[in-house]
Every structure is written in C-alpha cells, then in structure tokens.
C-alpha positions in Angstrom: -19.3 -37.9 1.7 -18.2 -38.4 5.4 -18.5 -36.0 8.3 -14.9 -35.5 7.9 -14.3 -34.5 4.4 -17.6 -31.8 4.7 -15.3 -30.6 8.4 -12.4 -30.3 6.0 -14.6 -28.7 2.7 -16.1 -26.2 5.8 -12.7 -25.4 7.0 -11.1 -24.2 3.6 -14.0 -21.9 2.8 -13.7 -20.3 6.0 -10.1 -19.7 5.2 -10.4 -18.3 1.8 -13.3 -15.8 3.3 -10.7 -14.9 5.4 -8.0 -14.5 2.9 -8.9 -10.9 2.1 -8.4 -9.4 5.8 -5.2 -11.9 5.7 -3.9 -10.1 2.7 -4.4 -6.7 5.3 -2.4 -7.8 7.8 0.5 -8.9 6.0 0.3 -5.4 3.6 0.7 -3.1 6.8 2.7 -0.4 6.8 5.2 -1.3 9.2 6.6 -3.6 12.0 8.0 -1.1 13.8 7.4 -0.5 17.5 4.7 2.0 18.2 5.3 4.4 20.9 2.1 5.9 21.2 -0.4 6.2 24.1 -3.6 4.7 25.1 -6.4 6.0 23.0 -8.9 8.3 24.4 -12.3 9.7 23.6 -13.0 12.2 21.2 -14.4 14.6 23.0 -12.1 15.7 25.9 -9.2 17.9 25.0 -5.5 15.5 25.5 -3.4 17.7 28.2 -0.1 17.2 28.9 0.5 15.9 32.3 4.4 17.1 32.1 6.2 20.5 32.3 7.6 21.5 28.4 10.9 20.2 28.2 13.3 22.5 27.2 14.8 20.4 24.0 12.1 18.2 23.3 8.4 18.3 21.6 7.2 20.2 24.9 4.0 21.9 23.5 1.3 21.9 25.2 -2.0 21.0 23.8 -4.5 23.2 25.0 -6.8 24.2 22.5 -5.8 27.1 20.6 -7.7 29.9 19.9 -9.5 30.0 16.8 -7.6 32.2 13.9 -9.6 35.8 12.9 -11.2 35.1 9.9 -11.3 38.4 9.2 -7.7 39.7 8.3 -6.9 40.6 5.4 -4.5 38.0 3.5 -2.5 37.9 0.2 -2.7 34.8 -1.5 -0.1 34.0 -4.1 -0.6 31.6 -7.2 2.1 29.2 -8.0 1.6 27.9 -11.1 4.3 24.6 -11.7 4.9 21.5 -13.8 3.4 19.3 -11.5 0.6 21.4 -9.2 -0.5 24.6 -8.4 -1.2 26.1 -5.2 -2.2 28.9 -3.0 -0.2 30.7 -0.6 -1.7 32.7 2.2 0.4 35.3 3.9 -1.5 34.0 7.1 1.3 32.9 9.0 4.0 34.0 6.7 3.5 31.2 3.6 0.7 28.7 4.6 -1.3 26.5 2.2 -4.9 27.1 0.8 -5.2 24.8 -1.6 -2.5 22.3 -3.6 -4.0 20.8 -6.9 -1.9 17.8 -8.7 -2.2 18.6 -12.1 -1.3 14.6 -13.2 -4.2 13.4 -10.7 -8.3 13.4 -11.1 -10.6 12.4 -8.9 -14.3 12.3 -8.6 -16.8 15.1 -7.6 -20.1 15.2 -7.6 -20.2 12.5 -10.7 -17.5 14.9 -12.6 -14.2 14.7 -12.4 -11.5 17.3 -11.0 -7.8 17.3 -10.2 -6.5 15.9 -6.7 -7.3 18.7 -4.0 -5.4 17.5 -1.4 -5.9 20.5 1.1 -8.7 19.1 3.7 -9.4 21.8 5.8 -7.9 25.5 4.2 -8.9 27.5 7.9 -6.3 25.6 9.7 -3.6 26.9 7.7 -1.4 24.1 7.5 2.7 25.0 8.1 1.8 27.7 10.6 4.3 27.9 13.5 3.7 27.7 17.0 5.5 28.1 20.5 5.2 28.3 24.2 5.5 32.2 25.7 7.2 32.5 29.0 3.7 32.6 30.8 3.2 29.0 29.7 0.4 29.6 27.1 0.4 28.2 23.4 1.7 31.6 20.9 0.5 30.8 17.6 1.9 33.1 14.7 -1.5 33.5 12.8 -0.9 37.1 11.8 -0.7 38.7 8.8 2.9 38.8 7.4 4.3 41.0 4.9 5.6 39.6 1.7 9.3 41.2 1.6 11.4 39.7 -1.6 10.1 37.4 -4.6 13.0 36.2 -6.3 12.7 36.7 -10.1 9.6 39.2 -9.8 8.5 42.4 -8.2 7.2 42.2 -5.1 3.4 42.6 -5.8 3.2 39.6 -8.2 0.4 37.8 -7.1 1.2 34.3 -10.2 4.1 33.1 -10.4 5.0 29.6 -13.2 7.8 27.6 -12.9 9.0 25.3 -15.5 11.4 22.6 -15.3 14.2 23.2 -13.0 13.0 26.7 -12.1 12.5 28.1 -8.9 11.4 30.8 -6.7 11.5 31.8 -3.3 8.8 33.8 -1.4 10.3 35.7 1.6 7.6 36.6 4.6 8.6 38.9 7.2 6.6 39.2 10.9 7.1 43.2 12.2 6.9 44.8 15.5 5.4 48.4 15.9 9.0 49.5 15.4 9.0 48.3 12.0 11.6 45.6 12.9 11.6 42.2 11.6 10.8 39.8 14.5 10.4 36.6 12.5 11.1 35.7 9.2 10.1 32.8 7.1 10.9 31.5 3.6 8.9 29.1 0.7 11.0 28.0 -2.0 8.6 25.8 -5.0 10.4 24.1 -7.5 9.1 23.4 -11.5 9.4 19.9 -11.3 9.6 18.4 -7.9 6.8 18.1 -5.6 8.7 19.4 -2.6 9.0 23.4 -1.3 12.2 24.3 0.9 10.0 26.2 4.5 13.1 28.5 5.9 12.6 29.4 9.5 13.9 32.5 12.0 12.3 33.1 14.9 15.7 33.8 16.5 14.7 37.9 17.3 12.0 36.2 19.6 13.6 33.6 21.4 13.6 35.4 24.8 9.5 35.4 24.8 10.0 31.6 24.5 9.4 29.3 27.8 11.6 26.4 25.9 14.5 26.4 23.1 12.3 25.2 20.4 9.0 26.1 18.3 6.9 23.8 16.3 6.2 23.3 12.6 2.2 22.4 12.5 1.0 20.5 9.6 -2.6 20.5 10.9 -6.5 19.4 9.1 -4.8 16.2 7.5 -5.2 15.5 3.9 -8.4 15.1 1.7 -9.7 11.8 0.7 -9.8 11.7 -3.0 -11.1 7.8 -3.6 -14.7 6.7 -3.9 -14.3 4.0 -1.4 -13.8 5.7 1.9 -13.3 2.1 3.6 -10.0 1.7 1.2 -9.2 5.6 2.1 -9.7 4.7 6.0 -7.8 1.7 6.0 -4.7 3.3 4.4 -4.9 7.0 6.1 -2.2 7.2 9.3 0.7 9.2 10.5 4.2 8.5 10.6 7.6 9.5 12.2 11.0 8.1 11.3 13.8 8.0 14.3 16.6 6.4 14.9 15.9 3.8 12.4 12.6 3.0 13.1 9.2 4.0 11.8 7.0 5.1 14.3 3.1 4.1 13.1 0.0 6.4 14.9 -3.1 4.8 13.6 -6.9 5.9 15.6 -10.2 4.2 15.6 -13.7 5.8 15.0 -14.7 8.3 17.8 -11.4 7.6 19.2 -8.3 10.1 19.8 -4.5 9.2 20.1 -1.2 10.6 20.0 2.2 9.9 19.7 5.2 12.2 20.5 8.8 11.8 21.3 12.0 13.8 22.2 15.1 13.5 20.4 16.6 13.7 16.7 13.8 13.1 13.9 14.5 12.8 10.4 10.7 13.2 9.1 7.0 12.6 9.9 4.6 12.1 7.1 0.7 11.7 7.0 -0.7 9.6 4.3 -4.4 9.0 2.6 -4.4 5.4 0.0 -2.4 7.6 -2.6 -0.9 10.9 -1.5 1.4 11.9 1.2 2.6 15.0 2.9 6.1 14.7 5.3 8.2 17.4 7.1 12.1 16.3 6.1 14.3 17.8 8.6 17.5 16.6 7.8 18.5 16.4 11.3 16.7 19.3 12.4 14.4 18.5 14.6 14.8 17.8 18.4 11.5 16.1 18.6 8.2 15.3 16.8 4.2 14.9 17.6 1.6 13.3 16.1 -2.2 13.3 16.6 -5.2 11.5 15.1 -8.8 11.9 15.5 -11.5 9.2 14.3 -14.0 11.4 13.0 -17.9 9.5 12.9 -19.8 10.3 9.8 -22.5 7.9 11.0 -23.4 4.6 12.8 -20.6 2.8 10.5 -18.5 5.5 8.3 -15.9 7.6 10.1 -12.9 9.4 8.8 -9.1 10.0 10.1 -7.9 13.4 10.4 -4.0 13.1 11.6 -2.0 16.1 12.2 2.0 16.3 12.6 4.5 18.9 13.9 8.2 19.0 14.1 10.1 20.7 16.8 12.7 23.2 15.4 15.5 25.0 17.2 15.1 28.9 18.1 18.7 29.8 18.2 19.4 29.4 14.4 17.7 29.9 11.2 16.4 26.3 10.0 15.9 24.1 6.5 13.0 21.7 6.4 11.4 20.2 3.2 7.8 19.9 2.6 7.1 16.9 0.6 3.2 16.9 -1.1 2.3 14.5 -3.7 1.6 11.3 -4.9 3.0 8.1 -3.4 5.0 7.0 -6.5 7.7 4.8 -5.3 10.1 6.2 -7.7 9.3 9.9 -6.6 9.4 8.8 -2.8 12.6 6.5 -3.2 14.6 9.9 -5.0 14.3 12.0 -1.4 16.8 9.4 -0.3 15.7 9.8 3.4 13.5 6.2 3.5 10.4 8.1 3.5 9.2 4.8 1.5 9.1 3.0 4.4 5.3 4.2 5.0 4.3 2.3 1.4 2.5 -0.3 1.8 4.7 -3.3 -0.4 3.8 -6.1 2.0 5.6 -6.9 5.1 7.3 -10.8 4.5 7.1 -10.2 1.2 8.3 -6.9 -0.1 11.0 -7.4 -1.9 9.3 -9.5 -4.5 6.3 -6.3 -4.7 8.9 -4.0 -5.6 10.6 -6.9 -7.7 7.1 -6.6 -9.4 6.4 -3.1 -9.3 9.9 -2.7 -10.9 9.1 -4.9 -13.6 5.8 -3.4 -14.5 7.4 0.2 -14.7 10.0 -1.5 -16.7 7.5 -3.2 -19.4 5.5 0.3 -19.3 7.0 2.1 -21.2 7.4 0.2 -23.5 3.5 -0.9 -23.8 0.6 1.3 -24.3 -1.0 0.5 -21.0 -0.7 -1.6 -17.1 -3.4 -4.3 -19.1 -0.8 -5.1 -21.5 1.7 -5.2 -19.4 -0.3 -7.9 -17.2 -0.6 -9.9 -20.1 3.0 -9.9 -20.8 4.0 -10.4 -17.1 1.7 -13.3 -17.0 3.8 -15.1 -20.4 6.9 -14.4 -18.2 5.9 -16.0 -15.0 4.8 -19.2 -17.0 7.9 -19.1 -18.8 9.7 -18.9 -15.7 7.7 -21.6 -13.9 7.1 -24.1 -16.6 10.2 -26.4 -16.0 8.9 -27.1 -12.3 4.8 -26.8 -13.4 5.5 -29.1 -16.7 7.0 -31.5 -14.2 3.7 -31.0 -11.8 1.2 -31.9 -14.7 3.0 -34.6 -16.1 2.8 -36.3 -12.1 -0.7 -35.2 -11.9 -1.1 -37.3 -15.7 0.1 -40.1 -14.2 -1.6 -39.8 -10.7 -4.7 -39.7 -13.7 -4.0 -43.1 -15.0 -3.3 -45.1 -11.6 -6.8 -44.2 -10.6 -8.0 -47.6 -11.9 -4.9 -49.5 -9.7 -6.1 -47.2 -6.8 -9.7 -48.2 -6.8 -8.7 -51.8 -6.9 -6.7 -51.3 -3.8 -9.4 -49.2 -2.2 -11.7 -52.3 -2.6 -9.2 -54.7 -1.5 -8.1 -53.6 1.8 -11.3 -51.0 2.7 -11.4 -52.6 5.8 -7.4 -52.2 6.5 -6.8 -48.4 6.4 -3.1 -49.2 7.0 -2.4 -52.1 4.3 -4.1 -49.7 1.8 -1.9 -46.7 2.5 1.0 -48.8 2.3 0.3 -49.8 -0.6 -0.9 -47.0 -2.4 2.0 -45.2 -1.6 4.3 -48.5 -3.2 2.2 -48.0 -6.2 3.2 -44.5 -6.8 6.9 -45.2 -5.6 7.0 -47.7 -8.6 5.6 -45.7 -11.1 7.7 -42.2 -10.1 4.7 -40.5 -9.2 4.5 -37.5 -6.4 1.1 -37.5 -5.3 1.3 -33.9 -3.9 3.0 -32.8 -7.6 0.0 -31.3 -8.6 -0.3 -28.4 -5.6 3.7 -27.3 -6.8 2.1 -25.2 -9.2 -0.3 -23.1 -7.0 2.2 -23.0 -4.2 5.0 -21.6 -6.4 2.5 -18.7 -7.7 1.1 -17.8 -4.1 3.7 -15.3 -2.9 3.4 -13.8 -6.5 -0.4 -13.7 -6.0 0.0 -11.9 -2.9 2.6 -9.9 -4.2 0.5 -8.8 -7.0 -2.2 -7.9 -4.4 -0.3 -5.5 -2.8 0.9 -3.7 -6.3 -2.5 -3.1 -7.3 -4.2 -2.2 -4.5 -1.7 0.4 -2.8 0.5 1.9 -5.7 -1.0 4.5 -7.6 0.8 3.6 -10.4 -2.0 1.8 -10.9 -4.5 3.9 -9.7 -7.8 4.8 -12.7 -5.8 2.7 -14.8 -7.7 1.7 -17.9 -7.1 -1.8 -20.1 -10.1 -2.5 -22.7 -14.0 -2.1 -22.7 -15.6 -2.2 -19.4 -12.1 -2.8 -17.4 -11.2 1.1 -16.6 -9.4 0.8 -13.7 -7.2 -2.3 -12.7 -6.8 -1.2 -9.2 -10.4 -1.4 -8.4 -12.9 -4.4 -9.2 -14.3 -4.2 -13.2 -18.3 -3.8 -11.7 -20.2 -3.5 -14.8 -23.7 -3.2 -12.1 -24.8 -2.1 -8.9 -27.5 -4.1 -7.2 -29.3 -1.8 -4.7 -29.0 -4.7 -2.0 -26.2 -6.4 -0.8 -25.8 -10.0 -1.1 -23.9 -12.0 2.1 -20.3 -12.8 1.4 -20.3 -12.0 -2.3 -21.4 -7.7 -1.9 -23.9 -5.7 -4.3 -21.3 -5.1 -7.1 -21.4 -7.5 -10.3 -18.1 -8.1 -11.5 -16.7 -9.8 -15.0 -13.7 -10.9 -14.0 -14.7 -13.0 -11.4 -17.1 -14.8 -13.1 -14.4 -15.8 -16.0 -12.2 -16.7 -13.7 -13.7 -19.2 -11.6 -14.9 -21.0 -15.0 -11.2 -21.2 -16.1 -10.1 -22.9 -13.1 -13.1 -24.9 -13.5 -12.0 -26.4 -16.8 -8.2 -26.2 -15.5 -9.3 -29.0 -12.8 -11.2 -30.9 -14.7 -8.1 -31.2 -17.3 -6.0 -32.1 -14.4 -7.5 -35.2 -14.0 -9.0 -34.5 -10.2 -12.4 -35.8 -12.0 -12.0 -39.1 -11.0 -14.2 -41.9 -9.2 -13.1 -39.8 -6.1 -16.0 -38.1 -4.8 -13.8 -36.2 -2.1 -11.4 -34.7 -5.3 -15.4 -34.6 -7.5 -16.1 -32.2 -4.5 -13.4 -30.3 -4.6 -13.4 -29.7 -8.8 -16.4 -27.8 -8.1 -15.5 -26.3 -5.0 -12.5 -24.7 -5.3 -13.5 -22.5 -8.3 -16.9 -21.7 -6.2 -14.5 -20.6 -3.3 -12.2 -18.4 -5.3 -15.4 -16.3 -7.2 -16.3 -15.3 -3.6 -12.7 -14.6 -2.9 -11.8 -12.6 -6.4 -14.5 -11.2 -6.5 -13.8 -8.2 -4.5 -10.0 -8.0 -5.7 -8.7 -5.6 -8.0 -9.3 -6.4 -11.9 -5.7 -6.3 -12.5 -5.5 -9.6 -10.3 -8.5 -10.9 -11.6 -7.0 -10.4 -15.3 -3.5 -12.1 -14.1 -4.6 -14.5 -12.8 -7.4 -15.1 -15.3 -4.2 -15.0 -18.2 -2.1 -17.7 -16.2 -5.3 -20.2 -15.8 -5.6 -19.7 -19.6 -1.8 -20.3 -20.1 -2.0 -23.7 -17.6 -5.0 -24.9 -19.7 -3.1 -24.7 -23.2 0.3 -26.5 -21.2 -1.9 -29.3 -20.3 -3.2 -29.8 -23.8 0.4 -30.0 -25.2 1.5 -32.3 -22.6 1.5 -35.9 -23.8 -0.6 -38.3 -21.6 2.4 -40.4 -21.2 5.1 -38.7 -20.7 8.4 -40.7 -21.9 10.3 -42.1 -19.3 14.6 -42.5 -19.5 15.7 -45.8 -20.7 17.0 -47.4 -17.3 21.0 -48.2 -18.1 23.1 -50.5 -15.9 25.2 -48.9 -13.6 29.1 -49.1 -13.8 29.3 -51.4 -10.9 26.3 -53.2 -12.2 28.4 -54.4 -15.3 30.9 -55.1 -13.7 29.1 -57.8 -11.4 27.3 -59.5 -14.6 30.7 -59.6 -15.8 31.9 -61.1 -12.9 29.2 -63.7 -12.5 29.8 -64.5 -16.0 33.3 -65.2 -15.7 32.7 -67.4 -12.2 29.9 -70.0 -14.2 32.8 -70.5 -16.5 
C-alpha cells in the first residue's frame, strides 16, 4: 500500500476517535448567547463592583452568615403520587429532602429512590434581601405554621392523591405578634411542581431596593454512577426574552451570570433531573452561580445555584418545578423550559421525531429493547427503495472488477487515460461508483439522532432489554478489567464485539473484497474502527445498529446478482426517423 492510502487509512481513524466528543458538541444544550462573566478562582468571594439597582437582580454577594443550626424547626411530610418530601419551617417552607418515588439510584451497592436534595443546611427556597444599611437580610428564622388547608394545624403528614392538593401557610412575626412576612407552599398529587406564594410587602420600608430574591441554593444531587456523564450534563439556565441563557464552570473555577429585566424561569439541571423557578412574568431579574468543586487531581463536581428577583410591593406566584427531565412532563409547563434538554442542536427535530416514536411504540411493547428492534424494521422499510438501489450498483461495481483490472494494467502508466476510462465503463453499464456509501450516509443523522435519545433522555435511563443488556442507556459491560486499556477503556462490552463482526460480513457481502488492496484494507478496517468507536456508546445504539447490519445482510442475500435491466424501447421521434429513412430508400 502507498504512503498515500496509509495518510488516508490514518486520517479516518483519527476522525472516528474523534467522533464521540463530535457527538458532544453538537448535543449541547443550547446556541444561545451567553451573558456571563469571566470565570474566576474558587477561592475569593465574587463582589459586586455596582450599587444594587433598584429594579434589577441587585444583591450583593457577600458571604452570608451561616444559618443557627440550632433552632428549633417543624418539618412537615408530604406524602404524593410522585415524591415525597420534607418541609422545614426554616424560612417559612424550605426543602429537606425530595425523594422521586418512580426513580432508583445506586448507594453504596444497594439501591434507593432519587434524593435529589444535595446539601439540606442551605435550605433551598429561602428568601433574601438587601436592608437599608446595605447588608445581605436573609429570612432564616423560624416561622410559624398558620393554616393547612384540609387538616388541623399540627399535622405533621399530609398524602395527596391524584388531583389533590394542599397548601401550607407560614407566617414571619414581630414581638408585637404581627405578621411581617408571609409565605405559602401549595404540592399537588400528581404534578411535580409546588405553587411558593410570596409577601414581604409589611417590610418593604427596611428594604434598600424594590425587590427580594428567591434563592435556590446547594444545587442538586448527582444520582448516576458515572460522574463524568453527571459533570458533563450539570449547568444552570435562565430563559429571557427568547433566549436561553447557558452558565456552565470548569473545575476549581467560579462564574456567574446575572441580568436585569423580565425573566420567565431559571432552571439548574444534573444528566436526568431538573429544578426551575417559573415566574410567569414575575421576576425583574435573575442570577446564576456555579462553582467547580475538585474532588481530586481529575474528578470535580458542579454545584450551581439560582435566584429570581421578586417584587416587594405585591404578593407574588412562582412555580417550583422538581423532577425528572421527561420531555413530555417538561413540554406540559408550556413555558419552553425544554429548551435546556439536550435533543441535539442541527438535528433536533429528527431526536424528538425519534423520541416520539419510541414513546409511541412503548406502550404498546413490553420494553425500549423491543421497541429498538421494531424501530430498526421501520427504518429499513423506509430506506430500502434508495439502499436496494445502492446494493444492486455496488453488485454491479462487483462484477466490473475484472474490466477494471484490465484497464488498471493497460494505462498504469496514464493516470488520466485510466480515469477516463473507468469512469466510461461505469457510464455504460449504469453504474454509480459512490452508490454504495447512499446507505450509510442516509442512516448518519438517524445514528446521531439515536445518540442523543439514549444518552440524555431518561426515558431511557436503567432501562432493561434481555440477559446481560440492563440498561440501554449505558454500555452492556459484562467485566471490569482493573487497568485501562488506551483508546478502547477497562470495560468489556458485548455489543461491540457483535457489531463490528456484522459489518464485517456486511462488507465482505458488498463485494469491497476485491483484487483492490486499498478497498481489502478497508473491509477490515472499518469494522476495527467502529468497535473502538461503539464501544463506549450506549447498548441501545449498539443493539440498533447491530439489528440494521443484520437487516442489510439478509437484503443482500435476496438481491439477485444481476439485477434486470428495462428493455430499451425507441423513442417516439426515434420511429418516426426509421420510418422516414424507410420511406426516402424507396
């Protein structure tokens, strides 16, 4: 083989290494401008170089002192279709812990239901405001619980079923026994999203600006084995205006993004589970901050935090959102919170065209493995007028081989003649000599598409198929080696394996085995090149794309070797001018 063909060989390796962190860059959340600012280390507090405004996100960041651990709190059980959680009269109606009851995960080799509380001492949807002597007023203290609708006041467990719901009033008192601030947490049976009513209108006049905050702070939980995945997909998010503002951080790195104006949510995410303030035109402004958190020389974590700015002079609505990221649940808000899913950039209508279609054949089919196989029928049946046309040009590229050699050894030393040639000889016989890449080209943005479904929905997420394949979103590794081996990992995969074997056999029955020893190269090489590739893809993709190799192989078996060709009838005009030459001999 020449220097040029091993250059080329090299070159095509390199880009299916690459592929993977491709796939990354085109799954991102969003396209959207980023407004946020310059990173900056972890360790110095961020301080606001600006006054507050008086309508804007004006908080100032200076730390805030540390909450007494030792008051006294209520906590109040919500039991509902769909979770249960913890209230904490810290704050007037803050979180301790939220459990999803349709969600496991792993701890400590056992398994458990999603947590998705990360840090319970920061008290997430505690308020916060500027006094008039410009310090940060945080309302950690005790509130009383005043009103539960539909139960006395010192029930501590409350269920909901269905459509049932129930609001938990907390009231904020001066020494005068007067309310000062009140606050509201409406849960619902079925819906993972509780109504947070705000007053704070009684204290207005110890405010510097016009606003308080809504803090969502400690970020959410992991709850995946692989942190990298969980790392990768973890960031904040704002919507405004139309756009989707993205805060993403780096390890041992800080950064923030705020912005002053209308804001219609901001949302925090891990690979799976969301939560999101909904302000339904609320808000005058919104800040985000991130934190790269260093576990060790390599592992770090993100821990994001949001808060909305609220009006003082009125009592205000906002909607917490916490749950999975389930495109149908996220899609039903109606306020494009879906926009922080990652579907794939250039190519998300044709994710959710395949997400759709899976829901679709779900229930109807016991389980996602099932309904891979079935997808994978469709798509052939979909593709085979165009592929049937591919295989029958690649049969025919098959048998001009021996013409091509002869040509090859007539004119080796005229690069040009030969060319010209070769390319007469499949004019005459109808042959396409690219006809045989139609196939994989048509499939790509389905493979990609498919890439995107299994690795970011949790649809898919610990879903099982047969024997050793338990989860299609993650790689079926039946063994760990305790090593790591370069390029191809430390986790023995099935898949893989039977994958690169079928496309093995699916070349050779293309007819690429020829005299060639550029295309004997590349029979060999390509399945080589795609068992490093697969092999750290999702077994859902792995299976798919196992099923349609499988499905190519039996269409080339049934195609005839030569296919029949359309008798070649005179034209009209043709006639006409045998006619005419006919009639002039006479």
């Amino acid at each position: 083989m020449d220097k040029k063909s091993l250059l080329a060989f090299a070159i095509i390796f390199i880009i299916i290494l690459i592929m993977p962190s491709y796939f990354k860059l085109i799954n991102g959340p969003s396209d959207a401008p980023q407004n946020h600012q310059t990173p900056s280390e972890v360790s110095p507090p961020v301080i606001q170089k600006h006054a507050p405004s008086e309508t804007g996100s004006g908080t100032r960041t200076e730390p805030v002192a540390p909450l007494n651990q030792a008051k006294e709190q209520r906590v109040i059980n919500v039991d509902t279709e769909l979770y249960t959680a913890q209230i904490s009269s810290i704050g007037g109606g803050t979180l301790k812990n939220i459990r999803l009851k349709n969600y496991s995960m792993f701890v400590d080799s056992d398994t458990a239901l999603v947590q998705l509380i990360n840090d319970p001492s920061s008290f997430p949807l505690l308020l916060k405001y500027i006094s008039i002597n410009g310090d940060s007023a945080t309302l950690d203290q005790n509130f009383n619980v005043e009103n539960i609708s539909g139960y006395s006041a010192d029930q501590n467990n409350l269920t909901l079923e269905n459509d049932n719901q129930v609001t938990i009033t907390y009231a904020l008192k001066n020494e005068k026994n007067d309310k000062v601030v009140e606050k509201s947490l409406t849960f619902y049976g079925n819906s993972y999203t509780i109504d947070v009513q705000t007053d704070l209108r009684k204290i207005q006049n110890e405010m510097a600006t016009k606003h308080y905050d809504l803090v969502w702070d400690g970020g959410l939980k992991y709850t995946e084995p692989n942190r990298a995945d969980e790392v990768r997909y973890s960031k904040a998010y704002a919507y405004s205006g139309g756009e989707t503002d993205v805060l993403d951080v780096k390890n041992n790195r800080r950064d923030e993004s705020r912005f002053t104006g209308k804001t219609d949510w901001t949302a925090i995410r891990t690979k799976y589970f969301a939560a999101a303030f909904i302000t339904s035109g609320n808000c005058l402004g919104y800040r985000l901050l991130g934190t790269g958190v260093p576990l060790d020389s390599k592992n770090f974590f993100k821990e994001f935090s949001m808060q909305v700015s609220l009006p003082v002079d009125r009592v205000v609505n906002t909607t917490l959102f916490v749950g999975p990221l389930e495109y149908t649940t996220i899609k039903a808000l109606d306020v494009d919170l879906e926009n922080i899913m990652s579907l794939g950039k250039l190519l998300k209508p044709i994710s959710k065209g395949v997400l759709w279609i899976f829901l679709r054949l779900r229930t109807i089919l016991p389980n996602y493995g099932w309904v891979l196989i079935v997808f994978a029928f469709l798509i052939k049946i979909v593709l085979y007028p165009l592929t049937n046309k591919s295989m029958q040009s690649m049969k025919e590229m098959q048998n001009l081989q021996p013409k091509i050699e002869e040509l090859r050894k007539k004119y080796q030393k005229d690069p040009q003649k030969l060319n010209t040639e070769t390319m007469k000889l499949y004019k005459e016989h109808g042959v396409n000599p690219m006809g045989g890449c139609l196939p994989l080209l048509l499939q790509m943005p389905i493979l990609i598409a498919l890439f995107t479904v299994f690795r970011s929905t949790i649809e898919l997420r610990h879903a099982p198929f047969i024997w050793w394949i338990t989860d299609l979103s993650a790689p079926d590794t039946i063994y760990t080696l305790p090593f790591s081996i370069p390029i191809y990992g430390q986790h023995i995969n099935v898949l893989p394996i039977i994958m690169a074997l079928s496309t093995l056999i699916q070349q050779k029955l293309s007819g690429t085995t020829s005299s060639n020893p550029q295309q004997k190269m590349m029979t060999y090489m390509m399945p080589v090149m795609f068992f490093f590739m697969f092999n750290q893809f999702p077994s859902g993709l792995n299976l798919y794309y196992t099923l349609f190799n499988l499905l190519t192989i039996a269409q080339q078996k049934l195609i005839p070797a030569k296919p029949k060709r359309k008798s070649k009838r005179p034209s009209t005009i043709d006639t006409l001018r045998q006619i005419q030459s006919k009639t002039k001999f006479k």
